[in-house]
Each structure stands twice: as structure tokens, then as C-alpha cells.
PyMOL Python script that loads the backbone (N, CA, C, O; Angstrom):
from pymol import cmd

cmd.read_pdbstr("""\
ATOM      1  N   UNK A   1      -5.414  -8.907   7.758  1.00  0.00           N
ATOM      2  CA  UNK A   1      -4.933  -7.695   8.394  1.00  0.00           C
ATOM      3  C   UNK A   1      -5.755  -7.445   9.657  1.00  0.00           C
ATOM      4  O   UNK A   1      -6.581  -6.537   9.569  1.00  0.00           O
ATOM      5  N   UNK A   2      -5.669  -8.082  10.785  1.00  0.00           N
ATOM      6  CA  UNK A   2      -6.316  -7.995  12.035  1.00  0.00           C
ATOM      7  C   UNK A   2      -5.562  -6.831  12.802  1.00  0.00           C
ATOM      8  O   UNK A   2      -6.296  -5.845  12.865  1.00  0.00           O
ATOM      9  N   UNK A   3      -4.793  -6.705  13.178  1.00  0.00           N
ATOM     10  CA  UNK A   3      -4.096  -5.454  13.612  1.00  0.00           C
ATOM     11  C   UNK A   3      -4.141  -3.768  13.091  1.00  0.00           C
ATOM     12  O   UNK A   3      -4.099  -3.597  11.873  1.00  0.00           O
ATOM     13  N   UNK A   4      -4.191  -3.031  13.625  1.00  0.00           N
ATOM     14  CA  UNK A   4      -3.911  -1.653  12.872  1.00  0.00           C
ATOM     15  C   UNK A   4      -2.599  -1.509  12.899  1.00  0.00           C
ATOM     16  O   UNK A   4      -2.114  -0.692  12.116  1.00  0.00           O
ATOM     17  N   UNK A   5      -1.844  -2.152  13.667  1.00  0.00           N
ATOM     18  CA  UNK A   5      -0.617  -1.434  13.865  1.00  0.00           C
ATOM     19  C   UNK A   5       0.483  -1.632  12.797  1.00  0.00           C
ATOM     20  O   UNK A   5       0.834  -2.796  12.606  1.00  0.00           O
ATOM     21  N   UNK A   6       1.109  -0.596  12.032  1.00  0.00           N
ATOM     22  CA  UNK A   6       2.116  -1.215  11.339  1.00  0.00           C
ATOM     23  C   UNK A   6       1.150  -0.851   9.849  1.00  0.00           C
ATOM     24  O   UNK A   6       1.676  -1.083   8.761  1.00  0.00           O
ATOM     25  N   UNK A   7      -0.002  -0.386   9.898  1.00  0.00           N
ATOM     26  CA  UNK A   7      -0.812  -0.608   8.529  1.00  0.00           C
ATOM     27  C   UNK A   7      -1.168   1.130   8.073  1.00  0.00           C
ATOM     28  O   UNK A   7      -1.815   1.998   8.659  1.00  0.00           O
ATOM     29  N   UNK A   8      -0.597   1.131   7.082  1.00  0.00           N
ATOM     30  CA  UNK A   8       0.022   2.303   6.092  1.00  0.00           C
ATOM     31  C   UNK A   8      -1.759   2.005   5.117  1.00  0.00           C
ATOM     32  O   UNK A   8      -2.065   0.898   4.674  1.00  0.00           O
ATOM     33  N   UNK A   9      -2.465   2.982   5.016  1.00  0.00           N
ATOM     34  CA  UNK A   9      -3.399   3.359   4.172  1.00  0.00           C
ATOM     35  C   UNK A   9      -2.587   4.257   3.039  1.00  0.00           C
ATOM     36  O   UNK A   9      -1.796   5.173   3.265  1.00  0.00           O
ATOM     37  N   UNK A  10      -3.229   3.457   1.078  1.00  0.00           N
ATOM     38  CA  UNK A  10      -2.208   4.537   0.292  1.00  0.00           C
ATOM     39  C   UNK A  10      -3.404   4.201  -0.598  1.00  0.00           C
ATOM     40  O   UNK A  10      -3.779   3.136  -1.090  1.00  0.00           O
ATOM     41  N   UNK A  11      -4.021   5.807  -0.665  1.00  0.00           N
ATOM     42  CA  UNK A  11      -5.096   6.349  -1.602  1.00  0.00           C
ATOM     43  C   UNK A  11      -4.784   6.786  -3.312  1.00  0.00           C
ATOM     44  O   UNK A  11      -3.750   7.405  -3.561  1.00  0.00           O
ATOM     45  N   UNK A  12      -5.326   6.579  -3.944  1.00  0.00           N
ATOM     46  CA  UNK A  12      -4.881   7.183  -5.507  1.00  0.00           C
ATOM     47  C   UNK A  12      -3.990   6.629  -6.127  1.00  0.00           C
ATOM     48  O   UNK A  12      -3.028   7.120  -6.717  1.00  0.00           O
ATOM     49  N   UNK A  13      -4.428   5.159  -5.948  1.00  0.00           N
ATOM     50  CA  UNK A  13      -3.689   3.985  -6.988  1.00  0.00           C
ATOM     51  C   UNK A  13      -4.070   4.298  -8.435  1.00  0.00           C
ATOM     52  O   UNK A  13      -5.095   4.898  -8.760  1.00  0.00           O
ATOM     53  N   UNK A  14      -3.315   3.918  -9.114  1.00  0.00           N
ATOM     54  CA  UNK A  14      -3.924   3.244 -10.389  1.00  0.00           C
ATOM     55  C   UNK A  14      -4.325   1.944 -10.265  1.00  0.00           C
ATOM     56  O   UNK A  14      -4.004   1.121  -9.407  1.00  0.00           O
ATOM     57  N   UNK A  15      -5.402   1.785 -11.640  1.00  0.00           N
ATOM     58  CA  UNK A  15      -5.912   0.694 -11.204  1.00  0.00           C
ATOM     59  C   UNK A  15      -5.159  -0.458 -11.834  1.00  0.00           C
ATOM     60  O   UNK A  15      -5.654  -1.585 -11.804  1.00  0.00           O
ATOM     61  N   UNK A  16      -3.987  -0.232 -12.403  1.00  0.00           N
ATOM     62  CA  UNK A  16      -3.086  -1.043 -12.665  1.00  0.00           C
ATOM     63  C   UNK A  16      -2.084  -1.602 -11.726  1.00  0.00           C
ATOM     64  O   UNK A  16      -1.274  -2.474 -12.038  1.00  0.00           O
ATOM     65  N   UNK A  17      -2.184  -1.059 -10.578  1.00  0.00           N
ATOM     66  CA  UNK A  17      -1.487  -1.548  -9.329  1.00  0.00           C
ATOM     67  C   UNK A  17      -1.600  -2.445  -8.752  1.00  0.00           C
ATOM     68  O   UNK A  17      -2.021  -2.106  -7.645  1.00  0.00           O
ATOM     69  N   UNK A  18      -1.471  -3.540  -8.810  1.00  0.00           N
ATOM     70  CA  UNK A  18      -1.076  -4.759  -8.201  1.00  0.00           C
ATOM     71  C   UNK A  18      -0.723  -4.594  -6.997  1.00  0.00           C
ATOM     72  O   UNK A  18      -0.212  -3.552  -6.585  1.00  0.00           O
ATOM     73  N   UNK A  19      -0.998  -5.784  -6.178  1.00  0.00           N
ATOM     74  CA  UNK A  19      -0.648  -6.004  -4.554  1.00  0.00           C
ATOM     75  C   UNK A  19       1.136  -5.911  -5.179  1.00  0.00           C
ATOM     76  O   UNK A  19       2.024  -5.170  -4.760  1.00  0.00           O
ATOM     77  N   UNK A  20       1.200  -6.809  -6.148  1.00  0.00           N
ATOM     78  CA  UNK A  20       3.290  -7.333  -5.726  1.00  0.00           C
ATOM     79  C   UNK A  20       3.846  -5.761  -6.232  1.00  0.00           C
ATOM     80  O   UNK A  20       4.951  -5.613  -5.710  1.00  0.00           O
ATOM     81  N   UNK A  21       3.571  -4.826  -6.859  1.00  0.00           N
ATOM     82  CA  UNK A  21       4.081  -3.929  -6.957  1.00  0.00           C
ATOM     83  C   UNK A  21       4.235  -2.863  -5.863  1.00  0.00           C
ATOM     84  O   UNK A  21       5.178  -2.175  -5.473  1.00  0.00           O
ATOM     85  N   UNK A  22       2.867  -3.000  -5.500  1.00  0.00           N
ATOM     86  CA  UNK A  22       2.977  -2.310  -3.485  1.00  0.00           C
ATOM     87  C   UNK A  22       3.754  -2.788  -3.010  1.00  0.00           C
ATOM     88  O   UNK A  22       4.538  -2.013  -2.461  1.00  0.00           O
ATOM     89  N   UNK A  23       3.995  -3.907  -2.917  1.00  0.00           N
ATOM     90  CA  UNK A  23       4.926  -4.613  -1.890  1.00  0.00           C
ATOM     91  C   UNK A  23       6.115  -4.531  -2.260  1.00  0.00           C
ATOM     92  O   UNK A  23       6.884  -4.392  -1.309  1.00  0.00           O
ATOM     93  N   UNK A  24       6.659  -4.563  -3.384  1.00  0.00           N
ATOM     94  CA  UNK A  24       7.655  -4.085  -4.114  1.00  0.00           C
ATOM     95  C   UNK A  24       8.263  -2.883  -3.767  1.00  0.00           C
ATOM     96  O   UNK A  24       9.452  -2.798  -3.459  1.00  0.00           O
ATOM     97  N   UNK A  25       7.464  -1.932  -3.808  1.00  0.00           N
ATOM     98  CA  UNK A  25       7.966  -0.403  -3.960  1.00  0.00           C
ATOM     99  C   UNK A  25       7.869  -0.508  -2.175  1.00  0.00           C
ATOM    100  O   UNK A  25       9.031  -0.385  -1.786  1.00  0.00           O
ATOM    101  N   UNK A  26       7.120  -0.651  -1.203  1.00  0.00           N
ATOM    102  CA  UNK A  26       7.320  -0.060  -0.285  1.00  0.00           C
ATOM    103  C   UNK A  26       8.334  -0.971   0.628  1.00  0.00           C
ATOM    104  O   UNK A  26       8.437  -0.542   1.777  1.00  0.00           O
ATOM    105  N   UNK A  27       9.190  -2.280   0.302  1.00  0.00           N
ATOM    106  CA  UNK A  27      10.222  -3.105   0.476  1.00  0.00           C
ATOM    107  C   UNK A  27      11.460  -2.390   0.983  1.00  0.00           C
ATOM    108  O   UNK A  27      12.286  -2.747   1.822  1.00  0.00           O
ATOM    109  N   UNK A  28      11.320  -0.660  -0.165  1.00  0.00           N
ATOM    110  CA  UNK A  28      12.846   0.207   0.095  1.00  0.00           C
ATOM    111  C   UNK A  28      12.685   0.557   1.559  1.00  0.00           C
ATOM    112  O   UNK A  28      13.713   0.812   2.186  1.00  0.00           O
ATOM    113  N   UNK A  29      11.402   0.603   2.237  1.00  0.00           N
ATOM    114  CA  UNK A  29      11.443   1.243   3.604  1.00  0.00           C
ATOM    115  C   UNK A  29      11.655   0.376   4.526  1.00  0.00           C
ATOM    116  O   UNK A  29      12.246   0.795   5.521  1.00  0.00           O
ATOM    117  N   UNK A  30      11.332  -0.783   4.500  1.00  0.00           N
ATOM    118  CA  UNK A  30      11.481  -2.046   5.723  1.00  0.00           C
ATOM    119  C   UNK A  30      10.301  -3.395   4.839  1.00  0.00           C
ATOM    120  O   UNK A  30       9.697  -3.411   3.767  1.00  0.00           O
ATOM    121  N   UNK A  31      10.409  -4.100   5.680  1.00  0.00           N
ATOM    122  CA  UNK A  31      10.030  -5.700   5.619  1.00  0.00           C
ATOM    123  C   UNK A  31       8.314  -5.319   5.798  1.00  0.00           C
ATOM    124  O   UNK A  31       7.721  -4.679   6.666  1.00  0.00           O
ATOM    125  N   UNK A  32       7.966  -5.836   4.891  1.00  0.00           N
ATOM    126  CA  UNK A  32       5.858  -5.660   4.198  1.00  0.00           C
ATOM    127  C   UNK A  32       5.574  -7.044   4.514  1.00  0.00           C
ATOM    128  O   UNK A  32       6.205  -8.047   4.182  1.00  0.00           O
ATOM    129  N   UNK A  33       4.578  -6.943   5.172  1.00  0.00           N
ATOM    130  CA  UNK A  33       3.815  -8.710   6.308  1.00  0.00           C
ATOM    131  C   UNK A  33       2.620  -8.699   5.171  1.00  0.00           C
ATOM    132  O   UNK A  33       2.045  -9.784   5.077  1.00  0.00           O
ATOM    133  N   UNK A  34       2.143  -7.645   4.282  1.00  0.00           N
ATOM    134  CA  UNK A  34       1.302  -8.212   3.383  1.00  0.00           C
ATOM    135  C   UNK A  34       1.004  -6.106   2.654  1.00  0.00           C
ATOM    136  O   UNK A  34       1.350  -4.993   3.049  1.00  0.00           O
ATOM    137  N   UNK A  35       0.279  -6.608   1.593  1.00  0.00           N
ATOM    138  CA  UNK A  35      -0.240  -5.454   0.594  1.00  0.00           C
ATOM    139  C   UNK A  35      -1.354  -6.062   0.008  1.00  0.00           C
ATOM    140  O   UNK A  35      -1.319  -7.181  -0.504  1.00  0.00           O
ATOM    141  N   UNK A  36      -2.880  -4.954   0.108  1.00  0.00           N
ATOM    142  CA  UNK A  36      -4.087  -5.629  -0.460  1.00  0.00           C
ATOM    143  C   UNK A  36      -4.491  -3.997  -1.365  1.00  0.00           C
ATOM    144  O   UNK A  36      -4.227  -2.847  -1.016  1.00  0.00           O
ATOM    145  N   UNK A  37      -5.114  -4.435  -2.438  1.00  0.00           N
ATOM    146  CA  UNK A  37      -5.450  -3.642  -3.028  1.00  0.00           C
ATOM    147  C   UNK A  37      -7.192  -4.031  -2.881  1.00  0.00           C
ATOM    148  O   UNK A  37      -7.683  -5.156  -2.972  1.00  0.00           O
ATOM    149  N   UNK A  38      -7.682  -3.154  -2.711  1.00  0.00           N
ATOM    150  CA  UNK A  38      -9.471  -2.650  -2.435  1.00  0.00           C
ATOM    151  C   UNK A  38      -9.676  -3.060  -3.844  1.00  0.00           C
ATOM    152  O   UNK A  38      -9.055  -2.750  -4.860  1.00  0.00           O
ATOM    153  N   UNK A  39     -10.782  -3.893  -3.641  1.00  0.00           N
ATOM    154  CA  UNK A  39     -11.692  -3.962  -5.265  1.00  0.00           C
ATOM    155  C   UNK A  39     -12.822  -4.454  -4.740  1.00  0.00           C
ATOM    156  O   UNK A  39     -13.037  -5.315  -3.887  1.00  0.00           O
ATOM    157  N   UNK A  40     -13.668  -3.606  -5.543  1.00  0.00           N
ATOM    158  CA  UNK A  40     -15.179  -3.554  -6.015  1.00  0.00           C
ATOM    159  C   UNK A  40     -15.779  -5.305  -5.774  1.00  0.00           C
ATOM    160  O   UNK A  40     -15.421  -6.222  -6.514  1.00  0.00           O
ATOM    161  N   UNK A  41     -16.781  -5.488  -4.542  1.00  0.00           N
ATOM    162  CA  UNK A  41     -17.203  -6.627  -4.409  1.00  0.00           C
ATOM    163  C   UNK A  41     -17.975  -7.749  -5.709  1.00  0.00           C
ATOM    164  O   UNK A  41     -18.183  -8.951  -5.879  1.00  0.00           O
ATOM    165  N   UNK A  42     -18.229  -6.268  -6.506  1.00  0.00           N
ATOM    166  CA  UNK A  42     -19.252  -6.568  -8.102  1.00  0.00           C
ATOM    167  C   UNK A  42     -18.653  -7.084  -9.266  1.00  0.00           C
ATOM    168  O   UNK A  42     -18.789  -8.052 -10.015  1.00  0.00           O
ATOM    169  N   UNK A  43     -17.847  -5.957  -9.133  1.00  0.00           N
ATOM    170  CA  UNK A  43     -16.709  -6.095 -10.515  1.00  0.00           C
ATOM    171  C   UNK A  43     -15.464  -6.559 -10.420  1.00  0.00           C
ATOM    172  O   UNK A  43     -14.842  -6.828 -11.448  1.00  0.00           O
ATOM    173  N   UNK A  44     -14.885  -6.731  -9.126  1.00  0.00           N
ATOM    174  CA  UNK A  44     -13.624  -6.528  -8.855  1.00  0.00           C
ATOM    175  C   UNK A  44     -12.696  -5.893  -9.618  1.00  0.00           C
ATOM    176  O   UNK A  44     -11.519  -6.253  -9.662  1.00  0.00           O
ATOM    177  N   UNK A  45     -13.039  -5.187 -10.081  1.00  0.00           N
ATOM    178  CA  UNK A  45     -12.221  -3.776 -10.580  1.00  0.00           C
ATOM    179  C   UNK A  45     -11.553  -3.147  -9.136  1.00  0.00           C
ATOM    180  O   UNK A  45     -12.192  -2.958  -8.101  1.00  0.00           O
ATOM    181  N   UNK A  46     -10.438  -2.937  -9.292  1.00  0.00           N
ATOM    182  CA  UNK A  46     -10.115  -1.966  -8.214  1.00  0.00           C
ATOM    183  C   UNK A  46     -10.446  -0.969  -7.717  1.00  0.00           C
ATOM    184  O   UNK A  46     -10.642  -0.168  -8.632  1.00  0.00           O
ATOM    185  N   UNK A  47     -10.653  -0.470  -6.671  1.00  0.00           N
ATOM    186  CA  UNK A  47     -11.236   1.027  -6.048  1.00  0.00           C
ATOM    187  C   UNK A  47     -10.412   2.223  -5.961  1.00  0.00           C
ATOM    188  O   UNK A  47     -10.725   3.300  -5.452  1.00  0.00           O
ATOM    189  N   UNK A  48      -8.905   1.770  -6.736  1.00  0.00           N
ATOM    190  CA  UNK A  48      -8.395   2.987  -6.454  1.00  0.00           C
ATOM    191  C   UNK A  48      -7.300   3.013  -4.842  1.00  0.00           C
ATOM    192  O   UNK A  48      -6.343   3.784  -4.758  1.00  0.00           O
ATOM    193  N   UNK A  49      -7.552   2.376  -4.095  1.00  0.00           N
ATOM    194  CA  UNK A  49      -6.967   2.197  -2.865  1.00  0.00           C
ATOM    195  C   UNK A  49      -6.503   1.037  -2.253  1.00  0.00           C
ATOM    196  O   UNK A  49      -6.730  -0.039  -2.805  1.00  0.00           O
ATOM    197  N   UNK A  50      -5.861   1.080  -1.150  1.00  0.00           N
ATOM    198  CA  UNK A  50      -4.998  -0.309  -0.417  1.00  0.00           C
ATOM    199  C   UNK A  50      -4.517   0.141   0.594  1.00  0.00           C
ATOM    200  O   UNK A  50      -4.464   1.268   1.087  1.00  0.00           O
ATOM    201  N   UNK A  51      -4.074  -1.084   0.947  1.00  0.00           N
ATOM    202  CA  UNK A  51      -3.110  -0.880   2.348  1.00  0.00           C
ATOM    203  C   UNK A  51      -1.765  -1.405   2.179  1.00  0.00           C
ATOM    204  O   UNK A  51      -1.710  -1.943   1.073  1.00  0.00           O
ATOM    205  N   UNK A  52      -0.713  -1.479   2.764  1.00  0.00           N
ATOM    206  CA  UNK A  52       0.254  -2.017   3.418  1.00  0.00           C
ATOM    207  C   UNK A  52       0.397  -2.025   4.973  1.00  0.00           C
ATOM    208  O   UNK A  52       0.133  -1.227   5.872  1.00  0.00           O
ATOM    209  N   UNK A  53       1.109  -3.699   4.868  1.00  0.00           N
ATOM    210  CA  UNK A  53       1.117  -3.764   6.412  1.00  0.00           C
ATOM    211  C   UNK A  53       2.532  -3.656   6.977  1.00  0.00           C
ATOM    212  O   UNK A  53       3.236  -4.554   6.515  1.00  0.00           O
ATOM    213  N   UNK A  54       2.917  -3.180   7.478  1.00  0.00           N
ATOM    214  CA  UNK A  54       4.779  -3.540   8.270  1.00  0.00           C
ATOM    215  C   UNK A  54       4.730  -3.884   9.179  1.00  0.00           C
ATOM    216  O   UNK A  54       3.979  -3.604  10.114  1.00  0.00           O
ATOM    217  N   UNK A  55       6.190  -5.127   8.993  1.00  0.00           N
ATOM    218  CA  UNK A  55       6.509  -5.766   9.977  1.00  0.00           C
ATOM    219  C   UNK A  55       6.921  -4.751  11.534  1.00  0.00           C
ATOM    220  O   UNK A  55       6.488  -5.184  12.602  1.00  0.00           O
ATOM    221  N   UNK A  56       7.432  -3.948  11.532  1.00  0.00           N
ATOM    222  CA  UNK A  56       8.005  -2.645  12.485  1.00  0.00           C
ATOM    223  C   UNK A  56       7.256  -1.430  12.027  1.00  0.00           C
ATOM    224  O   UNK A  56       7.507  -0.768  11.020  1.00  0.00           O
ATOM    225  N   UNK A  57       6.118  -1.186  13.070  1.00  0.00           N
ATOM    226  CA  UNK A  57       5.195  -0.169  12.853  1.00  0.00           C
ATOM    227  C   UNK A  57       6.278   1.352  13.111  1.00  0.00           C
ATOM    228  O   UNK A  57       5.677   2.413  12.945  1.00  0.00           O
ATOM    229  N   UNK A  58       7.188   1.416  13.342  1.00  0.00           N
ATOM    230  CA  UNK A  58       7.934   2.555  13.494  1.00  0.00           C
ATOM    231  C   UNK A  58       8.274   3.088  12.329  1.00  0.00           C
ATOM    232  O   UNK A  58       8.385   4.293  12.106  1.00  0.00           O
ATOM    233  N   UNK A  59       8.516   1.843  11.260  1.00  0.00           N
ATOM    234  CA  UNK A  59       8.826   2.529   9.319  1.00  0.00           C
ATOM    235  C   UNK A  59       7.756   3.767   9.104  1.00  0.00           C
ATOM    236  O   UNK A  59       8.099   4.847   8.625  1.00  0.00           O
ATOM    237  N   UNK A  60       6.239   3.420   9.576  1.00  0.00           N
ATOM    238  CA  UNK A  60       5.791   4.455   9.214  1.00  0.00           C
ATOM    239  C   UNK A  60       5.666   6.054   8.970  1.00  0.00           C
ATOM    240  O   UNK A  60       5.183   6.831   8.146  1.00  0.00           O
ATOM    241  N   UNK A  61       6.434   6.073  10.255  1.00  0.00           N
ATOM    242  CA  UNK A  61       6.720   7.510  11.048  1.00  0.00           C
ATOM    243  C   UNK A  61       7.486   8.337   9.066  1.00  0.00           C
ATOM    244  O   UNK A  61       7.145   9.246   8.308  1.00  0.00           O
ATOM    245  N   UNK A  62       8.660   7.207   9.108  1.00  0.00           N
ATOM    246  CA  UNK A  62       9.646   7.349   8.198  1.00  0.00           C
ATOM    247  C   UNK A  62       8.799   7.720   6.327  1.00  0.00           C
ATOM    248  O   UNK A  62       8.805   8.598   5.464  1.00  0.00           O
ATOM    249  N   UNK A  63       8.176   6.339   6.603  1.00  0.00           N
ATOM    250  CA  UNK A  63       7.495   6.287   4.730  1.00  0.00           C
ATOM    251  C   UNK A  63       6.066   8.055   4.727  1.00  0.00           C
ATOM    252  O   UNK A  63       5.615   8.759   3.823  1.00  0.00           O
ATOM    253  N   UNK A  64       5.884   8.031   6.266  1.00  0.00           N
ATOM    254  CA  UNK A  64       4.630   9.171   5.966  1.00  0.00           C
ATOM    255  C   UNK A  64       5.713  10.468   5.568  1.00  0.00           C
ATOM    256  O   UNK A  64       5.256  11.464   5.009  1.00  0.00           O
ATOM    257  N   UNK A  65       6.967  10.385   5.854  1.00  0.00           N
ATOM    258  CA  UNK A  65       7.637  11.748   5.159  1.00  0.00           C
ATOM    259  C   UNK A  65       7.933  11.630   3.602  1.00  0.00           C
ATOM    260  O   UNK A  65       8.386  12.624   3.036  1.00  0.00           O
ATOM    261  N   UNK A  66       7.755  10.744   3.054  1.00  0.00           N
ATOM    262  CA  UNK A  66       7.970  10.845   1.623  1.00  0.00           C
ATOM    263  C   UNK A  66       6.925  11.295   0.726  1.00  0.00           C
ATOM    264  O   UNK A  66       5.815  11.373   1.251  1.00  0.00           O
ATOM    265  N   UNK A  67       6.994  11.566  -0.326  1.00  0.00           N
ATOM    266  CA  UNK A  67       6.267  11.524  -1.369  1.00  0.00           C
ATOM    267  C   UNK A  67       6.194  10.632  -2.155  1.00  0.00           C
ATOM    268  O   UNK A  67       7.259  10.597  -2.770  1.00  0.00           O
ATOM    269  N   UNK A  68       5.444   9.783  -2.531  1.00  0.00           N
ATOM    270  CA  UNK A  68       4.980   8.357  -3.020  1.00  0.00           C
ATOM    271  C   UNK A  68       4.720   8.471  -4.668  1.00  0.00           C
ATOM    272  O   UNK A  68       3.761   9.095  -5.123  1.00  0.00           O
ATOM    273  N   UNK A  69       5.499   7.927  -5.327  1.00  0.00           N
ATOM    274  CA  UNK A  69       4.592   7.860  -6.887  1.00  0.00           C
ATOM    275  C   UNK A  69       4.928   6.404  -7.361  1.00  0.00           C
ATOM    276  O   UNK A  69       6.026   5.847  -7.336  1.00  0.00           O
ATOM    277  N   UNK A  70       3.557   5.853  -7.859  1.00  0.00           N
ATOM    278  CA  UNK A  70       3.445   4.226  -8.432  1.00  0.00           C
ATOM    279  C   UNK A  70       2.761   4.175  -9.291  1.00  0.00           C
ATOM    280  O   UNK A  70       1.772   4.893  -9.148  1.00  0.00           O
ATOM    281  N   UNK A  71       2.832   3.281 -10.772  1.00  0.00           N
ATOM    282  CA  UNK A  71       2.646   3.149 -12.065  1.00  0.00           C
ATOM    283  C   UNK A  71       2.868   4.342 -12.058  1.00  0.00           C
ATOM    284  O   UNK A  71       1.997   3.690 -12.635  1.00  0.00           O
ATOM    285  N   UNK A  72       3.143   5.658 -12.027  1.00  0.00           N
ATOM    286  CA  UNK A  72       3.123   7.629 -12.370  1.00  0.00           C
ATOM    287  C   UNK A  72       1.779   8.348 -11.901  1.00  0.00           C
ATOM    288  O   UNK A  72       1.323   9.409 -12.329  1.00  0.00           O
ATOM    289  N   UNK A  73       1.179   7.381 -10.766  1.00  0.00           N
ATOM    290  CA  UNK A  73       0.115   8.332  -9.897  1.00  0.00           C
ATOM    291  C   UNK A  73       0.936   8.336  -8.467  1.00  0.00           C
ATOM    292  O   UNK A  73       1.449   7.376  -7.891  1.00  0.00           O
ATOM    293  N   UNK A  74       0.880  10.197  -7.945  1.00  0.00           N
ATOM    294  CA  UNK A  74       1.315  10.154  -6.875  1.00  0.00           C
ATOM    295  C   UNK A  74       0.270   9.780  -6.077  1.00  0.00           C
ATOM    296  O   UNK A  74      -0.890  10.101  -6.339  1.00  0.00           O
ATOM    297  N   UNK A  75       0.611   9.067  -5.037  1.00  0.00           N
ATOM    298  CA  UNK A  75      -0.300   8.119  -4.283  1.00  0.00           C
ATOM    299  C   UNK A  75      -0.222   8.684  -2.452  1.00  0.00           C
ATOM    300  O   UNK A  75      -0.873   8.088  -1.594  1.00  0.00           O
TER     301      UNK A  75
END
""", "prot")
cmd.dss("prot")
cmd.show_as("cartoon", "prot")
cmd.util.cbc("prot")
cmd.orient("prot")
């Protein structure tokens, strides 16, 4: 993820959240160039957070008006 542009920060994962399920769920808005979920350099337990990247940084405008819920944490 060298670019900012196009890259959606989404806080208050579960830690059951998987990258393919990010990428999954945020697919309904436009075309995802990648999804990383943050984990712990120690444990690699997840941190709770991630990104998504889009192909057309303009989806964002669109996905920041929604309300987000994944595994049943709104995110």
C-alpha cells in the first residue's frame, strides 16, 4: 500500500475479520486493489484495525456515507 489515495482506514474490527471478508464486504462499493488487517508484530493477533485500498479513490466519498457492520461489530 504505497499510495494514500483510494485507502479507506476501518477501525473496530473483530478480531475474527479476515483480509477476504474486508474485501468481500467492501466489493458492494467498487473494485478493492487489496485489504490488510493490522496485527500485533509479537503475537500476530490482530489489532482490531485495517485498511482497504480502491481501485477509484472517488468510492470513498460514497462508502464514508454508510454505516459499516462486519462479523456484528459496527466498524
Amino acid at each position: 500500500m504505497d499510495s494514500d489515495q483510494g485507502k479507506l482506514f476501518i477501525g473496530g474490527i473483530s478480531w475474527e475479520t479476515t483480509e477476504e471478508k474486508l474485501k468481500e464486504y467492501f466489493e458492494n462499493y467498487g473494485d478493492v486493489v487489496q485489504t490488510v488487517v493490522i496485527r500485533d508484530k509479537t503475537t500476530s493477533r490482530p489489532r482490531g484495525f485495517g485498511f482497504a485500498v480502491f481501485v477509484d479513490p472517488s468510492i470513498l466519498d460514497r462508502v464514508l456515507q454508510d454505516k459499516h457492520t462486519i462479523d456484528a461489530r459496527m466498524v
